[in-house]
C-alpha positions as CSV (number, residue, x, y, z in Angstrom):
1,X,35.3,-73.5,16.8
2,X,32.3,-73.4,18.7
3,X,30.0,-70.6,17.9
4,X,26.5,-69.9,17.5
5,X,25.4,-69.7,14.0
6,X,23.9,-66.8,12.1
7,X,20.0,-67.6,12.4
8,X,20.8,-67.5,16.5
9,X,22.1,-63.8,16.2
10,X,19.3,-62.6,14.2
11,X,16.6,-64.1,16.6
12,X,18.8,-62.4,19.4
13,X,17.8,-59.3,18.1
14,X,14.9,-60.0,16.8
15,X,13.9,-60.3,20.7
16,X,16.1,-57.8,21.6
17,X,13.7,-55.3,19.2
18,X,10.7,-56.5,20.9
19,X,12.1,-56.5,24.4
20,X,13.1,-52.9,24.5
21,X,9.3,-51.8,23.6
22,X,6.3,-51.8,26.2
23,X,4.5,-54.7,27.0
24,X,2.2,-55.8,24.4
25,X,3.6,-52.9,22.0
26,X,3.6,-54.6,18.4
27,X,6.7,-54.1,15.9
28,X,6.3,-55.1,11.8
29,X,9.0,-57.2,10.7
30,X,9.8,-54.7,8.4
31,X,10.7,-52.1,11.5
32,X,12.6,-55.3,13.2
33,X,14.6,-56.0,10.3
34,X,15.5,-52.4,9.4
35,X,16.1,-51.4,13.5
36,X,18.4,-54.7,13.8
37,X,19.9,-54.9,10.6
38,X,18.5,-58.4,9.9
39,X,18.4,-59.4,6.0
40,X,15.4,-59.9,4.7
41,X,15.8,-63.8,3.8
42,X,16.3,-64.5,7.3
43,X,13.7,-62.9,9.1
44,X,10.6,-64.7,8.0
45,X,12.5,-68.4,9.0
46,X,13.6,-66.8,12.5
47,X,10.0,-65.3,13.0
48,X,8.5,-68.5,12.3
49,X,10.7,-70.5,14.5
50,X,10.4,-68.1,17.5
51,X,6.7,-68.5,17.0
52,X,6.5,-72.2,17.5
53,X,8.7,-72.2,20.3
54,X,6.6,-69.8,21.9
55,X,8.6,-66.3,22.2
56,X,6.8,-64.3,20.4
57,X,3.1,-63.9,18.8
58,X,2.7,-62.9,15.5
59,X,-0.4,-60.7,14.3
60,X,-1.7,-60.8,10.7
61,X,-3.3,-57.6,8.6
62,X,-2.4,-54.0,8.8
63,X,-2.5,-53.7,13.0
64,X,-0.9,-56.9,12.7
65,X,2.9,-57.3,13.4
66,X,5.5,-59.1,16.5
67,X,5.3,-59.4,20.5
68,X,6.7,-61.1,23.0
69,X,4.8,-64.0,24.5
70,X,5.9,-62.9,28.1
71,X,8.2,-59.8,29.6
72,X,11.7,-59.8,28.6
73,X,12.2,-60.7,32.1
74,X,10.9,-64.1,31.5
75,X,13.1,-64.9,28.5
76,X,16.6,-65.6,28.3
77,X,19.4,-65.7,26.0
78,X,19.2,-69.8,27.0
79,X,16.0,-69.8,25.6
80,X,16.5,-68.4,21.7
81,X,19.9,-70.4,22.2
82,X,18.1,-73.6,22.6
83,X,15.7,-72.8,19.9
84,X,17.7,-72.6,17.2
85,X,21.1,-73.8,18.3
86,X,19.5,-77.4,19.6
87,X,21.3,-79.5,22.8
88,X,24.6,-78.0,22.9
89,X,27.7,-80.3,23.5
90,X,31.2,-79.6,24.2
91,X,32.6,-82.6,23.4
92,X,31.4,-85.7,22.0
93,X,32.4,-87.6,25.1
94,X,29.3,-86.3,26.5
95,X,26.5,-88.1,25.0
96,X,25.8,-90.8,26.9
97,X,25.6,-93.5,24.4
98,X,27.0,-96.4,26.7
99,X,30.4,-97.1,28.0
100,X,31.6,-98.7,24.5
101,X,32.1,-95.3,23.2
102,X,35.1,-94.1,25.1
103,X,37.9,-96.8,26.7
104,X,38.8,-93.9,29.0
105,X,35.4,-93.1,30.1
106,X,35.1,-94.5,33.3
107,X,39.2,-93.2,34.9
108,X,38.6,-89.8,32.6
109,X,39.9,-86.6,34.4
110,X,38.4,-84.2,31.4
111,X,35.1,-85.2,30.9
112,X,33.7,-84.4,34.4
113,X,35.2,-81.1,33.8
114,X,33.6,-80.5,30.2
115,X,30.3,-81.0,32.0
116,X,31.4,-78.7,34.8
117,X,32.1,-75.8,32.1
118,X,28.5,-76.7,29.8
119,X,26.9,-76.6,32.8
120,X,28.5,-73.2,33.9
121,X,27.5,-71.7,30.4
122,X,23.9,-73.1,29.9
123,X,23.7,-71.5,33.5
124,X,25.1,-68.3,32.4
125,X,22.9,-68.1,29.4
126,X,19.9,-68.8,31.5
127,X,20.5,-66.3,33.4
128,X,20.9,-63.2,31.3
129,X,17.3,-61.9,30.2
130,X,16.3,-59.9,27.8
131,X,15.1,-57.1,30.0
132,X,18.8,-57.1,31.4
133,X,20.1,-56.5,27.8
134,X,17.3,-53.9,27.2
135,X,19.2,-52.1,30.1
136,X,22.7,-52.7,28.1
137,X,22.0,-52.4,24.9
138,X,23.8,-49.4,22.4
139,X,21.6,-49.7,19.7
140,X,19.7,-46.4,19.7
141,X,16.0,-46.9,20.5
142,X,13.9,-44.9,17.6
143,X,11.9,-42.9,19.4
């Protein structure tokens, strides 16, 4: 089954949180986690990553706390996918690790069309921000 794992979910919301706030408004992680239902063992791993791959700034102290780098306009479900998911693959025939791999590789009919359809969804992902989920989102926004 291809699915993206747990960590991905929580950093989805984790933006998600942060995206449906004004610019440069500042969350805790202890609002985050309570607003998105993230458990606590999770968060500070997820917060960490999206830090070093440059989503979000993180503030120490009291007035401290978690913003987004850039608008939700600029960031994409393709980007937290990519940070914690990795280069995703379809199907091992894919990687390109030299024409040994496969004996079918050079007459196959499916691999062209995997690469058609990872293609389609890293597109898809990409284009899907976070300010376009803001607009869709159900959770209800503490006021």
């Amino acid at each position: 089954m291809l699915q993206i794992n747990r960590q991905t979910d929580y950093a989805v919301r984790v933006i998600l949180a942060l995206a449906r706030q004004p610019i440069g408004t500042r969350l805790s992680s202890g609002e985050i986690q309570r607003q998105m239902l993230i458990p606590k063992a999770f968060l500070a791993r997820i917060v960490a990553q999206l830090a070093l791959v440059g989503l979000i700034r993180t503030f120490p102290g009291r007035e401290g706390g978690l913003e987004l780098s850039r608008p939700p306009n600029k960031i994409s479900l393709w980007d937290v996918v990519q940070a914690f998911e990795g280069p995703i693959q379809l199907s091992e025939c894919m990687e390109s690790h030299g024409e040994d791999d496969c004996p079918f590789r050079a007459e196959c009919p499916v691999r062209p069309k995997w690469m058609r359809a990872q293609i389609a969804m890293m597109r898809e992902l990409a284009s899907i921000t976070f300010e376009d989920l803001t607009k869709d989102a159900t959770v209800p926004h503490p006021a």
